[in-house]
Backbone as a ProteinNet text record, in pm:
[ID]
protein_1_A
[PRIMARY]
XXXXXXXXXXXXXXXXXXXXXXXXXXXXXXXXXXXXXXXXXXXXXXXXXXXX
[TERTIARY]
16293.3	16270.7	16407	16379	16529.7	16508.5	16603.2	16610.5	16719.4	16705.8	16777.5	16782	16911.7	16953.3	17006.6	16985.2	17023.3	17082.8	17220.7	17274.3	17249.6	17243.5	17152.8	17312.3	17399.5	17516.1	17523.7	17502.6	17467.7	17386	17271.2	17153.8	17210.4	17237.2	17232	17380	17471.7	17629.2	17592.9	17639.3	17607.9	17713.8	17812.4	17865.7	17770.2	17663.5	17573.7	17499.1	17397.8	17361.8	17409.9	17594.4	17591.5	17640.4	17641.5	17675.9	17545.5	17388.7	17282	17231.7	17286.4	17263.4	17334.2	17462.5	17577.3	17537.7	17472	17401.1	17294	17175.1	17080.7	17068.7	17212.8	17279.3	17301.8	17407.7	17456.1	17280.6	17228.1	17088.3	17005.3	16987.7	16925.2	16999	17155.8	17232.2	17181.6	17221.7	17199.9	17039.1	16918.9	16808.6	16804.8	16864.2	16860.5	16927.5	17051.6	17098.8	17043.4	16945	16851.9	16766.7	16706.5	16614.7	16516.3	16492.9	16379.6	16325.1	16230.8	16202.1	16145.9	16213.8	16180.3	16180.2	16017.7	16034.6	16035.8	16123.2	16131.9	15992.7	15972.1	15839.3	15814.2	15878.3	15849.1	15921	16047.8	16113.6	16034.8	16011.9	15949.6	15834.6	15738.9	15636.7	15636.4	15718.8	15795.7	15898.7	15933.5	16022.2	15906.7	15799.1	15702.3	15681.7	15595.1	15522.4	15620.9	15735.1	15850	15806.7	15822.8	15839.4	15754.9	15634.3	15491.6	15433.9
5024.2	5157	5226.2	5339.2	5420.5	5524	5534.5	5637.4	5717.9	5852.2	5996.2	6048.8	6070.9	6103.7	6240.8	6343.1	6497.3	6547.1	6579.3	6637.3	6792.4	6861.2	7016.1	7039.7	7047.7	7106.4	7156.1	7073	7044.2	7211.2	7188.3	7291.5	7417.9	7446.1	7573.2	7584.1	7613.2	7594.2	7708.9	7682.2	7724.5	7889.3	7853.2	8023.1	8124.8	8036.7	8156.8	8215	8117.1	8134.6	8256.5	8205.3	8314.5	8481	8457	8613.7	8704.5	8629.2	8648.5	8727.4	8649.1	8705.3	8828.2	8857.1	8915.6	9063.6	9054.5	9139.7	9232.7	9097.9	9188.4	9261.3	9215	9235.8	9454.8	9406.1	9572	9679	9624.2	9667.3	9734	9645.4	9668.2	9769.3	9742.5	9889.3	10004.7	9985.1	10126.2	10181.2	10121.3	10150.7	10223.1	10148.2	10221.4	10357.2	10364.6	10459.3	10563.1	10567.8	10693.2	10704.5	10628.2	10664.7	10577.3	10499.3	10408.2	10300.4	10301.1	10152.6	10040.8	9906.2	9787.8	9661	9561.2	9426.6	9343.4	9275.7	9141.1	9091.7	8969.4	8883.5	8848.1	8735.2	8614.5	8688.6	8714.3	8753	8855.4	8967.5	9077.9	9028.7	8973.7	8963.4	8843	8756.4	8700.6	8810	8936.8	9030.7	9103.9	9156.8	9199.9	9158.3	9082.7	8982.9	8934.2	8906	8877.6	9057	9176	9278.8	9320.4	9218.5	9290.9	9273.2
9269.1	9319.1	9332.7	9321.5	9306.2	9371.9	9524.1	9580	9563.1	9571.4	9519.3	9657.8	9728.1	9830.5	9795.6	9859.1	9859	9905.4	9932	10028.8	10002.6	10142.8	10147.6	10094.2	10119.4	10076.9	9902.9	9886.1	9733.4	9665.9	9763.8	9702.2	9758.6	9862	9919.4	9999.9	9962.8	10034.6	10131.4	10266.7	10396.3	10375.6	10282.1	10246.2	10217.5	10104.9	10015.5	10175.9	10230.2	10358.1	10429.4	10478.2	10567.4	10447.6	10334.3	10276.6	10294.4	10240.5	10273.6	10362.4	10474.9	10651.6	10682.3	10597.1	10606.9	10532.2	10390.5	10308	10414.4	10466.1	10520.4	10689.4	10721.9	10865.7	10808.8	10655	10652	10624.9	10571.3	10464.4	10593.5	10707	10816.7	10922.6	10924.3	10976.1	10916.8	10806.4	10712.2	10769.4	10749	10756.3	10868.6	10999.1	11151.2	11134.7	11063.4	11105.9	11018.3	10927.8	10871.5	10953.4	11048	11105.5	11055.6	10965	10941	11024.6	11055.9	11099.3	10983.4	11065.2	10921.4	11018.8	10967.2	11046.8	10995.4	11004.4	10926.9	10878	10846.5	10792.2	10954.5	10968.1	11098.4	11208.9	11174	11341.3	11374.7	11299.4	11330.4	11456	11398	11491.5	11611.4	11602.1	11758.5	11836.7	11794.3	11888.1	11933.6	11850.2	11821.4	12002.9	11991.5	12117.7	12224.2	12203.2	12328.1	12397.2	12337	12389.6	12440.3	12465.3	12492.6	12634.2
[MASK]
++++++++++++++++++++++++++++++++++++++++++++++++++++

């Protein structure tokens, strides 16, 4: 039997990660400051319900 060990590093380098976060951090400024509203998928509706 042959096991194949993965390191997550490998797949997804924690840089790409935080540029990602970093991208939709500016995307989501921008939106506020036109005046739009926008909710995430998941966080959206756990802030959603924390606020309720």
């Amino acid at each position: 039997m042959v096991c194949i060990i993965v390191d997550r590093h490998h797949l997804f380098p924690d840089h790409v990660v935080g540029l990602i976060m970093f991208i939709l951090w500016i995307v989501l400024m921008i939106k506020v400051y036109q005046g739009e509203s926008y909710k995430l998928p998941i966080v959206g509706d756990i802030a959603d319900n924390a606020t309720k």
